[in-house]
C-alpha positions as CSV (number, residue, x, y, z in Angstrom):
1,X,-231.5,-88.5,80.7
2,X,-234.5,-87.3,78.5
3,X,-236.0,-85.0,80.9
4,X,-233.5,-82.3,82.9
5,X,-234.8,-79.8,85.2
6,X,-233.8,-76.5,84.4
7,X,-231.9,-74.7,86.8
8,X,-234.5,-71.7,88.0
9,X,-232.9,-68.0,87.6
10,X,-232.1,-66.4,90.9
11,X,-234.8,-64.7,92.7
12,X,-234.3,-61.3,93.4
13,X,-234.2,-59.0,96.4
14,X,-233.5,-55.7,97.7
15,X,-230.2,-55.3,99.3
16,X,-230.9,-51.3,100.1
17,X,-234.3,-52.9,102.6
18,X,-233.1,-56.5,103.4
19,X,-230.0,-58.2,104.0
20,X,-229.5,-62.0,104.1
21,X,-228.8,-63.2,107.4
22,X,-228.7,-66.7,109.2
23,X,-230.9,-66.9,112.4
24,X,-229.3,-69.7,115.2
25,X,-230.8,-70.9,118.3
26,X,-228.8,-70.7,120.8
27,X,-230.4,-73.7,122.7
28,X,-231.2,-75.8,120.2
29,X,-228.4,-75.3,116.9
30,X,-231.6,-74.9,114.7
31,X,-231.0,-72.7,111.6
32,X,-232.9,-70.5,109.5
33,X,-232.2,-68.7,106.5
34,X,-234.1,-65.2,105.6
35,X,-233.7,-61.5,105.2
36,X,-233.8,-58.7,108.0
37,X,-234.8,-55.6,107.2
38,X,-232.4,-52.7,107.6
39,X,-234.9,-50.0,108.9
40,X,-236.9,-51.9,111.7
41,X,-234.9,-55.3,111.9
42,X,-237.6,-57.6,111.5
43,X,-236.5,-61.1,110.1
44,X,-238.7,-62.8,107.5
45,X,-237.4,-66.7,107.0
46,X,-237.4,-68.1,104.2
47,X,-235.9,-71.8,104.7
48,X,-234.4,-74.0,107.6
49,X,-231.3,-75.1,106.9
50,X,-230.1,-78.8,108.1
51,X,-226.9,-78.9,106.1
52,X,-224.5,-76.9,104.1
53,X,-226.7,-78.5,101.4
54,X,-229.5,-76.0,102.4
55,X,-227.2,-73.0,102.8
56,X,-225.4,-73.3,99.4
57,X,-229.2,-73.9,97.7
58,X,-230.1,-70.6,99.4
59,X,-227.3,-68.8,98.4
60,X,-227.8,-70.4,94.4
61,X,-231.9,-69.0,95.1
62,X,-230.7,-65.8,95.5
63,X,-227.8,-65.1,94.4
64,X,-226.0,-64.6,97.4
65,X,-222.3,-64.3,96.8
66,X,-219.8,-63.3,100.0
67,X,-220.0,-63.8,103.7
68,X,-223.9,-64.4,105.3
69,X,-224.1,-62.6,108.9
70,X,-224.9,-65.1,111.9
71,X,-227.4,-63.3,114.2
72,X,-228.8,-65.1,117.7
């Protein structure tokens, strides 16, 4: 290939405020991906996720190594 797309560095967040956390629906299976604050709780998505293709490009995004909590 001439062209390659350079992998982008990993986004950054603040694991003190935020932790990464997987939203489910009960009802439906749908998925989302995002961060919920510590202090208030308040969940701020960031991407659906359809497959463990989604998952693993959120975790590459930002850097997320170990266990993601499920919350419902």
């Amino acid at each position: 290939m001439l062209f390659k797309k350079k992998p982008s560095p990993a986004l950054s967040y603040d694991p003190a405020a935020v932790i990464p956390v997987i939203r489910a629906s009960i009802c439906t299976g749908e998925k989302a991906a995002g961060f919920q604050e510590t202090a208030g709780g308040r969940f701020h998505e960031v991407m659906l996720i359809r497959s463990d293709k989604d998952l693993a490009e959120f975790r590459r995004k930002y850097g997320i190594k170990g266990e993601i909590k499920t919350v419902y």
